[in-house]
C-alpha positions in Angstrom: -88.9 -24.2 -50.9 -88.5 -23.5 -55.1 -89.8 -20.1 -54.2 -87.9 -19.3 -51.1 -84.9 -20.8 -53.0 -85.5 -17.7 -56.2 -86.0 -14.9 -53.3 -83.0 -15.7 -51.4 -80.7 -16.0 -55.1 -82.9 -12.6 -56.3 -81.8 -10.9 -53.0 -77.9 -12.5 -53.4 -78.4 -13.6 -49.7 -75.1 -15.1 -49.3 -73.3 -11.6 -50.1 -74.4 -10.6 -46.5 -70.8 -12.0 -46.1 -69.5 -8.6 -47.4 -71.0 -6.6 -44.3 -71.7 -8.4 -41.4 -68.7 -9.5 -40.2 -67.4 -5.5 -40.5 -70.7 -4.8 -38.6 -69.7 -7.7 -36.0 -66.0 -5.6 -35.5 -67.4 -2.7 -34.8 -69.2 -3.7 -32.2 -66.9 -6.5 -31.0 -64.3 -3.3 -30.6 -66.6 -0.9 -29.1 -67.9 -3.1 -26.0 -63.8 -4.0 -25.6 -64.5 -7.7 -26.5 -67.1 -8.4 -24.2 -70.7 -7.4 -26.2 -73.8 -8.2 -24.4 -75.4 -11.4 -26.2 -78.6 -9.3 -26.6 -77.2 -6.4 -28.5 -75.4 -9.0 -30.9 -78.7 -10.6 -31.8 -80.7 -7.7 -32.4 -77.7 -6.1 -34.9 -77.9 -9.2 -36.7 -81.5 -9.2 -36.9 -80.9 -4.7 -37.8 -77.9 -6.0 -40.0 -80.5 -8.8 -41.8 -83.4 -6.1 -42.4 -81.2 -3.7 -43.7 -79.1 -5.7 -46.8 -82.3 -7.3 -47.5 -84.4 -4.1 -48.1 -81.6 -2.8 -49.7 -80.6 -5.2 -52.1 -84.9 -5.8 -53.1 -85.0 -1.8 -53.4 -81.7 -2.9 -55.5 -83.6 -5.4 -58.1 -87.1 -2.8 -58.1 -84.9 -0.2 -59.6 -82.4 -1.7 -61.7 -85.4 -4.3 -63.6 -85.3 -2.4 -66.2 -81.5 -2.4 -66.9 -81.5 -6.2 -65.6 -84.0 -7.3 -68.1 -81.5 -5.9 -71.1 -78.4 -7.1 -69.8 -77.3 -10.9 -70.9 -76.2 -10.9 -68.5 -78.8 -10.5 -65.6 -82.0 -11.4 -67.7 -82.5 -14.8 -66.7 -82.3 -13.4 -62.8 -85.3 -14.5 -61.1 -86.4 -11.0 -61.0 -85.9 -9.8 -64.8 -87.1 -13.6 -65.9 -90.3 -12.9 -64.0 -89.3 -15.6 -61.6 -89.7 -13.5 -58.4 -92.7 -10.8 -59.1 -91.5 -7.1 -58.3 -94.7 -7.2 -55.9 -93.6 -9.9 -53.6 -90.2 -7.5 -53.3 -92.0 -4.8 -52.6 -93.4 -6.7 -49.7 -90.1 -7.6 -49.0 -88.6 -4.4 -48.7 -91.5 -3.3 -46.8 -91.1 -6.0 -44.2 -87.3 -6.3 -43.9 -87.8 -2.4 -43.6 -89.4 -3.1 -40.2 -87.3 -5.5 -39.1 -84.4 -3.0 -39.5 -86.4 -0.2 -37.7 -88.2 -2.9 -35.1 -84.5 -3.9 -33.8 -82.7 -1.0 -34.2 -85.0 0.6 -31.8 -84.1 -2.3 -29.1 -80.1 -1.1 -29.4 -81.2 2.9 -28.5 -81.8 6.3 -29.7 -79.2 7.3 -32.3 -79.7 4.0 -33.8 -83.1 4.1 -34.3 -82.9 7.7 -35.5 -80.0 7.0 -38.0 -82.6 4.4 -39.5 -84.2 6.1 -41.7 -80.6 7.6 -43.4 -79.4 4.0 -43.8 -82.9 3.0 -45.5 -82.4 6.5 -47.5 -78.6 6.3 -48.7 -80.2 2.3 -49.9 -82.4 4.2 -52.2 -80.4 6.2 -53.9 -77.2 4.1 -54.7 -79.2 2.5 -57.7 -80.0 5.8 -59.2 -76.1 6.8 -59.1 -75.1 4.5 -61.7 -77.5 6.7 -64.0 -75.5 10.0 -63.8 -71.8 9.6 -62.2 -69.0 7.6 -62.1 -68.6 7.3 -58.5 -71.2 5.0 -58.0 -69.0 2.8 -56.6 -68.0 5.0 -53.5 -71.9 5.0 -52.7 -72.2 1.5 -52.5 -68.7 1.6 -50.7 -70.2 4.3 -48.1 -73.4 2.3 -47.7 -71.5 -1.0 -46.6 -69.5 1.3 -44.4 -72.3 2.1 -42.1 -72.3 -1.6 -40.9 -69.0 -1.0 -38.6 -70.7 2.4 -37.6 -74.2 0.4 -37.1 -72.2 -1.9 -35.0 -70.5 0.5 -32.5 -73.3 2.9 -31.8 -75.1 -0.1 -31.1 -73.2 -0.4 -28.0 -71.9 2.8 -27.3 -75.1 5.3 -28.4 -72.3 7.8 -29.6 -69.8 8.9 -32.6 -66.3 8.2 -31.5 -63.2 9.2 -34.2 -62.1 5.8 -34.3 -65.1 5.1 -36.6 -63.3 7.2 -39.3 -60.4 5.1 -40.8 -62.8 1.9 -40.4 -65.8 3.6 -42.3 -63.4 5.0 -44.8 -62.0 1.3 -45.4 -65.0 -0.1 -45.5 -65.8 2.0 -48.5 -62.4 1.9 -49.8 -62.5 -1.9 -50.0 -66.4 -2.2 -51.5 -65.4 0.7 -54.0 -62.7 -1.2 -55.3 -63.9 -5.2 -55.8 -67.5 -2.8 -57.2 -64.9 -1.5 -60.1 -63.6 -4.8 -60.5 -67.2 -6.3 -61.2 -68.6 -3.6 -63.6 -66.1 -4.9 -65.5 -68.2 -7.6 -66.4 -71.0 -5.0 -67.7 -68.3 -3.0 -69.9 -69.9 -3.5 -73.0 -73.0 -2.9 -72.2 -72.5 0.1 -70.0 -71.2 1.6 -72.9 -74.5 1.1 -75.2 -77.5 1.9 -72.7 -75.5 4.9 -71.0 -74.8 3.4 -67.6 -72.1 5.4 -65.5 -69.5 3.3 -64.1 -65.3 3.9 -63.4 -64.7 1.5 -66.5 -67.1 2.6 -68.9 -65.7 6.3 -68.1 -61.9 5.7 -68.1 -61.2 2.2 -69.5 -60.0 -1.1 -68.6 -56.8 -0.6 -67.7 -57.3 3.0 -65.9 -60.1 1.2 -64.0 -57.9 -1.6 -62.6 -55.3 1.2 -61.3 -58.1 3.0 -59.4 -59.0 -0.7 -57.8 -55.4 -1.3 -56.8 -55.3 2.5 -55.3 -58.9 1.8 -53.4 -57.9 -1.4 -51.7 -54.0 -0.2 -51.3 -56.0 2.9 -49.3 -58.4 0.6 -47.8 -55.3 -1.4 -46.0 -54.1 2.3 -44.9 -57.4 2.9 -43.2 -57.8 -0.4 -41.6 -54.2 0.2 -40.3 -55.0 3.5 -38.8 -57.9 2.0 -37.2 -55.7 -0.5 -35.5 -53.2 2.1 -34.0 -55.8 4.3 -32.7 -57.8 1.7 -30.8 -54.3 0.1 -30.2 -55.2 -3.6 -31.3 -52.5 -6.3 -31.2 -50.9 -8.6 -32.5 -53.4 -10.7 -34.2 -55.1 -7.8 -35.6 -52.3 -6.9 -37.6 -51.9 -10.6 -38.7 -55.1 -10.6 -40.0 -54.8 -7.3 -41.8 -51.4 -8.9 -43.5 -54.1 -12.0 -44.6 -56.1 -9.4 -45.8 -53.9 -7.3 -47.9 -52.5 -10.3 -49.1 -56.1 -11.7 -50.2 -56.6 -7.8 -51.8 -52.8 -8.5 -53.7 -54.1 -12.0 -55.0 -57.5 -10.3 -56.6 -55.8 -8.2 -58.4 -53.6 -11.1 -59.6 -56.3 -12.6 -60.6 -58.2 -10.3 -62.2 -55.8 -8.7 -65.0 -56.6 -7.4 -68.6 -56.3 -10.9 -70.3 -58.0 -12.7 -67.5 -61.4 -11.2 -67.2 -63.1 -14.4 -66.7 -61.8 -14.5 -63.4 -64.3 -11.8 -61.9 -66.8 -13.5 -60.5 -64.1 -15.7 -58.4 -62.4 -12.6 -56.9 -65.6 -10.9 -56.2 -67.2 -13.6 -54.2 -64.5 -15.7 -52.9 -61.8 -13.5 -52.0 -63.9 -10.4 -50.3 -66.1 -13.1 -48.2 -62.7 -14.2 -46.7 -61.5 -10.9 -46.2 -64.5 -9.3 -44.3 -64.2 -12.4 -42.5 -60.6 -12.9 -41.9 -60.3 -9.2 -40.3 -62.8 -9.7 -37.7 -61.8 -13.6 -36.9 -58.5 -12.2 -36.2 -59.6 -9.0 -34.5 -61.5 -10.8 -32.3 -58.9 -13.2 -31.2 -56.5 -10.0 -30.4 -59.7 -8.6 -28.1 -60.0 -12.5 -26.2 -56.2 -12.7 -26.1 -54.5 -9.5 -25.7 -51.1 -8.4 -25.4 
């Protein structure tokens, strides 16, 4: 149980908060509120291989940067804890799982696989030469809404734009707020982020503009699918959630990072589908 206890904290299991509800909308909105029971399980089980391959393929590349940081060297990974073998195993296995269920939803799912497995890969390797690292982690989270549709409708449909596009928006932003954290010591080892480019104060500004165009997106997602009205009280929760962050988190009040990051963005990837899926069970 100790060991199982180190994976799950090496692997940040309860961040699957971030993208499994949006993965949840997408397909809640794409079978009109009504999803078979069998294609929610196995996007779970798609949704479950996927974050956990990608966030093991996460800790493989980034040991090295983890074991100088103070402060990610006592991780279980970088303190030796959790041995980068077992996550290779991991990875390997959670790999199949991904493939194993996305090949029960049909086709284009299973086909798209191997892009989701592949964009995993190379967001840790972005933070080594560009600034917009954070809009790769954004677009990587944004396939969950897309996962989530074409699991029930087997085809692209443009009301997956503005959803995807807030999706990133909203990961892009709360990513800027936490590399914060690593300022400092971006700055000394050469790691590319929005804050160790442009500064503190620039970097908050670009947060405010992702999650303010985040809020836009998810707004244009509601009018084109024509959602109700308990879809647009949930996006009100949300941008008021977004507004409170950035309270939160301001120049003298660093300290505060960790409590935005985790605590606010669980409860808006939540709040949005909770709502949204009251709107779908109780229309207008």
């Amino acid at each position: 149980m100790s060991k199982l206890s180190e994976l799950a904290e090496a692997i940040k299991l309860e961040h699957t908060i971030f993208a499994l509800p949006f993965a949840y909308l997408g397909l809640w909105v794409a079978a009109h509120g009504n999803p078979a029971w069998r294609t929610v399980g196995w996007v779970t089980l798609a949704m479950v291989g996927a974050r956990t391959a990608g966030m093991a393929l996460n800790r493989l590349i980034d040991l090295p940067l983890d074991r100088l940081n103070p402060r990610t060297k006592n991780w279980p990974v970088p303190s030796g804890r959790v041995k980068p073998p077992l996550l290779i195993v991991l990875t390997l296995s959670a790999s199949g799982l991904l493939f194993l269920a996305a090949s029960q939803l049909n086709r284009l799912c299973l086909s798209l696989a191997p892009l989701a497995l592949g964009l995993m890969f190379l967001y840790p390797h972005l933070k080594r030469f560009t600034w917009a690292c954070h809009f790769g982690l954004g677009a990587v989270l944004g396939l969950a809404p897309v996962g989530g549709w074409f699991a029930v409708t087997g085809h692209w449909d443009r009301s997956l734009l503005p959803l995807f596009y807030g999706v990133l928006m909203w990961v892009a932003g709360f990513d800027i707020l936490y590399a914060l954290l690593d300022l400092d010591f971006d700055r000394r080892h050469g790691v590319y982020s929005i804050p160790r480019t442009f500064g503190l104060k620039p970097s908050l500004n670009v947060a405010s503009l992702c999650h303010f165009l985040a809020v836009m997106s998810f707004a244009w997602f509601g009018v084109i699918t024509d959602l109700g009205r308990w879809f647009w009280v949930g996006l009100i929760l949300v941008a008021g959630l977004l507004l409170y962050e950035h309270r939160l988190v301001r120049p003298a009040r660093l300290d505060r990072i960790n409590r935005a990051f985790f605590t606010v963005n669980g409860w808006v990837s939540v709040s949005l589908f909770l709502f949204t899926l009251i709107d779908l069970k109780f229309p207008r």
